[in-house]
C-alpha positions as CSV (number, residue, x, y, z in Angstrom):
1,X,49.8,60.6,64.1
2,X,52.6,63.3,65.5
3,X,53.6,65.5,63.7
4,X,56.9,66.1,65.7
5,X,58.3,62.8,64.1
6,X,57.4,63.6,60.5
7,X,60.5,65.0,58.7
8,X,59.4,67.4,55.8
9,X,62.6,67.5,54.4
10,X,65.2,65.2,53.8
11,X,69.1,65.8,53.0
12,X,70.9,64.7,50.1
13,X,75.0,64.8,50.3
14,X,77.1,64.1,47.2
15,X,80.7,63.2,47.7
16,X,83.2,62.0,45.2
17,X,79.9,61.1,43.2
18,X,78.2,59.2,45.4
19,X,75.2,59.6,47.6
20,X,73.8,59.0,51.1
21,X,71.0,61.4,52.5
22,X,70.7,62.6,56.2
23,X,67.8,63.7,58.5
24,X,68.8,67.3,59.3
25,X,71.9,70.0,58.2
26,X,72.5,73.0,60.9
27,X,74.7,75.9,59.7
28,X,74.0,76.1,56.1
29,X,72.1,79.2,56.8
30,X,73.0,82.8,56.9
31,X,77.1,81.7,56.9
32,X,76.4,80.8,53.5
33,X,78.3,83.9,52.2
34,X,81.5,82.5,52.4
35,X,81.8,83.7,56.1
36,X,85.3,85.6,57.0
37,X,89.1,85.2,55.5
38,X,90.3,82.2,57.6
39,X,87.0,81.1,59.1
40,X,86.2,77.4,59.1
41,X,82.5,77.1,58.7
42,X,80.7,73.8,60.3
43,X,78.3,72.0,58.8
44,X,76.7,69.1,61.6
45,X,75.0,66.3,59.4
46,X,72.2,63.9,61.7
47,X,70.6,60.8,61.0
48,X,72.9,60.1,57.9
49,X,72.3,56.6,56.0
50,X,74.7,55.2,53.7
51,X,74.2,52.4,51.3
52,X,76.7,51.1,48.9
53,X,79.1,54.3,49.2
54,X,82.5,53.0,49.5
55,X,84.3,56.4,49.0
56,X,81.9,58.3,50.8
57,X,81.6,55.9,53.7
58,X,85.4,56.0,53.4
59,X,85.7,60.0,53.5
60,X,83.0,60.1,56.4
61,X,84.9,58.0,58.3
62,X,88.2,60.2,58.0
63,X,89.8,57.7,56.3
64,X,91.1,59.7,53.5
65,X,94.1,60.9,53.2
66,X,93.2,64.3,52.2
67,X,89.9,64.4,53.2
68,X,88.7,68.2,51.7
69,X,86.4,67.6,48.8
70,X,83.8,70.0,47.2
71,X,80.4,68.5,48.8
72,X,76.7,69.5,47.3
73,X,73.8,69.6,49.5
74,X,70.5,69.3,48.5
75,X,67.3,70.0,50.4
76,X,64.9,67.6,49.1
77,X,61.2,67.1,49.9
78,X,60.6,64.4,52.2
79,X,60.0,61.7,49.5
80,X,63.7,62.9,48.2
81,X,62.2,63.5,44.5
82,X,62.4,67.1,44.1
83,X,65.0,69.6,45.4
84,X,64.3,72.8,47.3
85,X,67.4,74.4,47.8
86,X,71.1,73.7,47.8
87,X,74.1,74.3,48.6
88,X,78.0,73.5,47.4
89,X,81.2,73.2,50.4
90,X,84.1,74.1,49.5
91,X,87.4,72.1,50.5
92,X,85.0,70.6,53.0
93,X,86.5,67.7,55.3
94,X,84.8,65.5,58.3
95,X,86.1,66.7,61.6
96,X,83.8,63.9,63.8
97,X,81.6,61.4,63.6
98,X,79.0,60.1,66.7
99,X,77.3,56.8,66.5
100,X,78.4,55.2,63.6
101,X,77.2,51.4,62.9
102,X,77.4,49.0,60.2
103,X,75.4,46.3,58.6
104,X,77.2,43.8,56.2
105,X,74.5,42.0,54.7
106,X,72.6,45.2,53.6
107,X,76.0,47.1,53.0
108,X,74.4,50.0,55.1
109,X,76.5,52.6,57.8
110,X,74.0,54.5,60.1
111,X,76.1,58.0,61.5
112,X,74.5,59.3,63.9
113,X,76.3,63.0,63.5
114,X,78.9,64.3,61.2
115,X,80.4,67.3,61.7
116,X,82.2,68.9,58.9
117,X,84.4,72.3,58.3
118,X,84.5,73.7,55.1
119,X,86.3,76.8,53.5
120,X,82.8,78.4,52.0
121,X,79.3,77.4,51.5
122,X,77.8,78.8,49.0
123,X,74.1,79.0,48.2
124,X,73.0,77.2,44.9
125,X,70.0,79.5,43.0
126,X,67.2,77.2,41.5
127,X,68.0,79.3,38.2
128,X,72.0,77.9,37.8
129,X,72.6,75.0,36.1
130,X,74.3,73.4,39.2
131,X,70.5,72.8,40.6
132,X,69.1,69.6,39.3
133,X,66.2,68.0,40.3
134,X,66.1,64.7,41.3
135,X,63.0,63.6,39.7
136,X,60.9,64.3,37.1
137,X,59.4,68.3,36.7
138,X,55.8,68.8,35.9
139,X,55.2,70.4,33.1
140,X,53.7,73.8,33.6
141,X,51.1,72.9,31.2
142,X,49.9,70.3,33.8
């Protein structure tokens, strides 16, 4: 088997309380400070699958009419059970979209990219109680 196709992590977005997970996030690295007074700070979203998220789908799509909404990321192992890092965008907004698709009958959109600004990005430490998990912890006992 390749390796190359195997994704070892997968990305989980929350938006207005729903959830749809993506492929890949560039530019949630070292920007993650807050970056400077007035800079936008992009955030490009690939492979992104959405099922049953009307308001998500909706603020994807740009049709909101005030699209900035705080935005978690979570870095999830590739089964999507247990998160490895994340990360919180502030007044964050979709700026483009490439390659979106439909399905009706499973209520699934396919975007191909989305590209979003966002004021900050800020780094979410495994210690706060912002970080959940999305699956059961073993217990350290085994």
């Amino acid at each position: 088997m390749d390796d190359s196709t195997q994704h070892t992590t997968e990305y989980r977005i929350t938006v207005d309380g729903e959830r749809f997970t993506c492929e890949d996030a560039r530019g949630l690295g070292p920007q993650g400070d807050g970056g400077l007074p007035g800079q936008e700070l992009t955030v490009t979203l690939t492979g992104c699958v959405l099922t049953d998220t009307p308001k998500a789908l909706a603020w994807a799509l740009g049709r909101e009419p005030d699209g900035q909404r705080t935005v978690r990321i979570d870095a999830t192992t590739a089964n999507g059970r247990e998160v490895v890092t994340a990360w919180d965008l502030t007044d964050a907004a979709p700026t483009g979209t490439d390659d979106a698709s439909g399905t009706a009958s499973n209520h699934e959109t396919r975007i191909q990219r989305l590209t979003l600004h966002a004021v900050k990005i800020t780094p979410v430490l495994r210690d706060e109680d912002r970080f959940q998990d999305t699956g059961p912890t073993p217990s350290p006992r085994g």
